[in-house]
N, C-alpha and C positions, 0 to 999 in steps of 0.2 A: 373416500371422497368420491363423490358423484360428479358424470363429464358435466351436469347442467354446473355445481361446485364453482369446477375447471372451468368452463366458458364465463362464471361471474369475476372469477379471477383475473382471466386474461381480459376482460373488460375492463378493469382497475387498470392494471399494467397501463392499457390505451391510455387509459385517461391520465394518470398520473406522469407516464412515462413520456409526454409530447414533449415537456421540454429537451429533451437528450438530443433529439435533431439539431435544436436550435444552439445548443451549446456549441455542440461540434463544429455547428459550421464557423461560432464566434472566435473557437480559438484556431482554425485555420487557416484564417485572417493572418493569426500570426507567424502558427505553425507549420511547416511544408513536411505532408509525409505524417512518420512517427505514427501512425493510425492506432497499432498495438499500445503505444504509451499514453494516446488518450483515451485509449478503451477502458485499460486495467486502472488511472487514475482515475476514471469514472465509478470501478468497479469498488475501486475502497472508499469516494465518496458515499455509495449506494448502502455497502455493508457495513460499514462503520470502521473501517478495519485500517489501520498504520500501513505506509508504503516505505520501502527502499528503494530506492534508484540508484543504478551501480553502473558509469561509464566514464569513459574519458572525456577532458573537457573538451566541450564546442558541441555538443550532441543536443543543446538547448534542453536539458533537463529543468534548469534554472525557471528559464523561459515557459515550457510547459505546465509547471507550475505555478507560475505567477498567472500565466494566461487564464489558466483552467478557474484557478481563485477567482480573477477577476469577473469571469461568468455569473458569481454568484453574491449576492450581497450584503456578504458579509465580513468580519475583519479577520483581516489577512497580515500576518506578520513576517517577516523574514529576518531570519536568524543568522550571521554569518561567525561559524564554531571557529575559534583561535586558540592556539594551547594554553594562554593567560587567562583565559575565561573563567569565571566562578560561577559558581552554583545562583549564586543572589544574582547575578546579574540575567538569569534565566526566569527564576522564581519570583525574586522581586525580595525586601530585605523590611526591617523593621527601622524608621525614622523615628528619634529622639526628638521629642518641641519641647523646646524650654521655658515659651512660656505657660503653657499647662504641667509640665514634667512627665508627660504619659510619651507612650510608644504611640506612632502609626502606622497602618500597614501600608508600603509601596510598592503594588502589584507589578509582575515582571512581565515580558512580553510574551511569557506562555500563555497567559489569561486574552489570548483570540480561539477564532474558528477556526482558521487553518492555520497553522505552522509550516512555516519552508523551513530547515534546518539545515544549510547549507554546509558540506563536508561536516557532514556528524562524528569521522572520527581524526578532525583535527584539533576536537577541544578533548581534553583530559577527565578518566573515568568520571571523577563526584559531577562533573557537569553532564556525561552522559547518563549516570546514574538518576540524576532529577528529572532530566527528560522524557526517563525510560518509566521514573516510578510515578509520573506524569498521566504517561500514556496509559498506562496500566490502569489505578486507579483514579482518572478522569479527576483531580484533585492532587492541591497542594499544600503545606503545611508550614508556617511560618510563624518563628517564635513557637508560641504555645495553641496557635490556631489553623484549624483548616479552613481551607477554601474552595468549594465546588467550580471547578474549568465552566466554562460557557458550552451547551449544546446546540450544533453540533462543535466535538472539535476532533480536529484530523491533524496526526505526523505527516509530514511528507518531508522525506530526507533523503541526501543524498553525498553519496561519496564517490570517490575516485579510487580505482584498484590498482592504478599501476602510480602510486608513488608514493615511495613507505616513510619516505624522512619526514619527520616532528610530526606524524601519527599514530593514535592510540585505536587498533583495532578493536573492533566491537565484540566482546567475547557470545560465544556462541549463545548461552543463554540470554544474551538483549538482545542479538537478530532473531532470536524465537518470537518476540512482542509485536514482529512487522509482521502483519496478514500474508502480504504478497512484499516478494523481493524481483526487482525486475533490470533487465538488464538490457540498456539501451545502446544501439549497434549505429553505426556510420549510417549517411542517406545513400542509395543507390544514384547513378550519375544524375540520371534524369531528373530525379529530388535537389540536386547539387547545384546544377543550372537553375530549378526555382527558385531555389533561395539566392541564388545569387543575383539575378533578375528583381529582387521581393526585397531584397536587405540591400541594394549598392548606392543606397540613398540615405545622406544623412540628417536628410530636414524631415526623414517619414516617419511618420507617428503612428503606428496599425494598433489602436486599443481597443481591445474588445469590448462589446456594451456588457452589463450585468444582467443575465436573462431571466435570475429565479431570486428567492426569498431563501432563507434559513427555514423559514416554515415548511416549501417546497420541498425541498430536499428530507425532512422530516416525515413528511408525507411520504413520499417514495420509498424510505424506509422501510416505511409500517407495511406497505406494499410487498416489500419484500419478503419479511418475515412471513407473510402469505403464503407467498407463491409454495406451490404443489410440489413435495419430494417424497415421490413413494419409496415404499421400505425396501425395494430391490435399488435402489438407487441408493439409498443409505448403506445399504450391505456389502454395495460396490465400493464405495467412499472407505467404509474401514476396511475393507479387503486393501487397497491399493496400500492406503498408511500402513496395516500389518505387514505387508510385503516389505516395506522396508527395514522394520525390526525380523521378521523371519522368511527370508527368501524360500528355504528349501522346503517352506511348508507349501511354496507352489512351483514347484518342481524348476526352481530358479537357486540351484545349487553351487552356480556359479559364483552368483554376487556374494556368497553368503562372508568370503575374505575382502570382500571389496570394500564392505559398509561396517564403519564403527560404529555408528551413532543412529538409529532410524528417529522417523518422526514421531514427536510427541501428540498425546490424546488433543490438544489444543489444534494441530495441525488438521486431524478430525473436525475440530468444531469450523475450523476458520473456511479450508477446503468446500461445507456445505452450505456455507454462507455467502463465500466469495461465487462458488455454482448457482444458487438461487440468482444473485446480482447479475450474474453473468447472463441467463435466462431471461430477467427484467431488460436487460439490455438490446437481446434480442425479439423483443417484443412478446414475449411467452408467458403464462404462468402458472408453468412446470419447469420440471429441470429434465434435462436430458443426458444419455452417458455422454456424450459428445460436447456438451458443456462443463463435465466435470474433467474430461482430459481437455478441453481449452485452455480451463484456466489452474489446472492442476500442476503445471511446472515452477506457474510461480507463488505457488503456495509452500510447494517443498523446495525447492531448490536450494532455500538456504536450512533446510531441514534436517537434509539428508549429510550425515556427517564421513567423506573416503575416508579410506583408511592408507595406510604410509603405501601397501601392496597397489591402493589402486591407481594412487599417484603416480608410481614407478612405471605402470600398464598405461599411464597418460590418459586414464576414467575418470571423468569428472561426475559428481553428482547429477548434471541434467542426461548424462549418457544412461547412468544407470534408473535414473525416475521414467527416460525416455520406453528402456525397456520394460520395467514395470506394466507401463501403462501398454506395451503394446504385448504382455502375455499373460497378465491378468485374466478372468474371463471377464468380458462385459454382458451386465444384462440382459 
């Protein structure tokens, strides 16, 4: 690809990319802070890619995602998972009319754009099953017929880690399906005082306006799929992922007990998807190694499987992706 190429690219990016200012600023109207969690929810509107958000309650995850939706104009569902939940009640179920004696189809509330999926693992597997084989293939199947999801349409889901009673954990192979897993931390004081300042009112109403179209966002897309990732920058991307399946092929002989499980070829594709997005985001269009270790923690983080060893050494997976990414060679 040729720099004139590149300069028609990053052109696109401009033009396509203006609304991203305007969002940001609509949802921090509501949101104080969290910069990181509307960057990376921007990043899996961009790529197309399923999100997990994993914190304790009161960190406005909820929030974040209603606002973030609101931005955009399209429909927005929210889902709150209970252990008595069924499959139909997600999907949507077949209706008997007696006076013709035919079936109808009664679409469930997956059939929007976005999905909030509120504690994903306090409803019971077959209900996360349909969600997950949802997200998968973009379609659902009821009675004896399929049904193509609405474009775009996006998971956003979120769970709590520290409370285990009447929860059914997500087995590893359906947190593979979420692009990026991201993990939302406390506000710093100064954050703590805005919001407290911003929320001690209870007649205040802070709605976001809707700043884009489903078309918009489609657009930007296609945008993405664009942008410029040269072949050393690919070769970087599966260099890092193989590092987690064989450490001591790069002189990281340490980890080699630490990690049971490395990332799948999927984590590869998501990885230079979520970097291109990342790139769009910063007004570029190219990718840079600095953009693939941005957003490269939480692509794997829940990728990377410890082992009982690295447990007991108190290593979690983002320690050991941390070093990866800092003895790898880059670039």
């Amino acid at each position: 690809m040729t720099q004139q190429d590149i300069r028609v690219i990053n052109e696109q990016v401009k033009k396509e990319g203006g609304f991203v200012e305007a969002v940001l600023m609509e949802a921090r109207k509501v949101i104080v802070g969290q910069s990181y969690l509307l960057e990376r929810l921007l990043v899996g509107f961009l790529a197309n890619g399923h999100i997990l958000l994993e914190g304790v309650p009161g960190l406005a995850k909820t929030t974040a995602v209603k606002t973030l939706a609101s931005t955009i104009q399209a429909r927005f569902q929210r889902l709150q998972f209970t252990p008595d939940m069924l499959p139909a009640d997600l999907t949507g179920t077949l209706i008997y009319d007696q006076k013709t004696g035919n079936f109808t189809v009664k679409k469930g509330p997956v059939f929007a754009n976005i999905i909030l999926a509120d504690e994903i693992n306090r409803a019971p597997a077959k209900v996360q099953s349909a969600l997950l084989e949802a997200m998968q293939e973009r379609q659902v199947t009821i009675g004896s017929e399929t049904h193509a999801l609405p474009d775009p349409f996006l998971v956003l889901a979120t769970q709590n880690p520290i409370e285990q009673e009447g929860t059914y954990p997500l087995p590893e192979a359906q947190v593979d399906r979420f692009m990026l897993k991201l993990r939302v931390d406390y506000p710093n004081k100064q954050e703590e005082l805005m919001i407290l300042q911003r929320m001690s009112f209870t007649s205040q109403d802070l709605a976001p306006q809707a700043i884009i179209q489903p078309e918009d966002l489609l657009r930007a897309r296609a945008v993405v799929d664009e942008i410029y990732m040269d072949e050393k920058i690919q070769r970087y991307i599966v260099d890092i992922v193989d590092a987690t399946r064989n450490p001591e092929a790069y002189r990281l002989e340490d980890l080699k007990g630490l990690i049971q499980y490395g990332a799948s070829p999927r984590a590869t594709i998501n990885l230079a998807l979520a970097a291109k997005a990342y790139a769009f985001l910063q007004g570029r269009g190219y990718v840079t190694p600095q953009d693939v270790k941005s957003i490269g923690l939480d692509v794997l983080r829940h990728r990377v499987i410890v082992s009982y060893e690295a447990e007991a050494e108190e290593k979690t997976s983002e320690d050991i992706i941390q070093r990866l990414f800092d003895e790898v060679e880059v670039p």
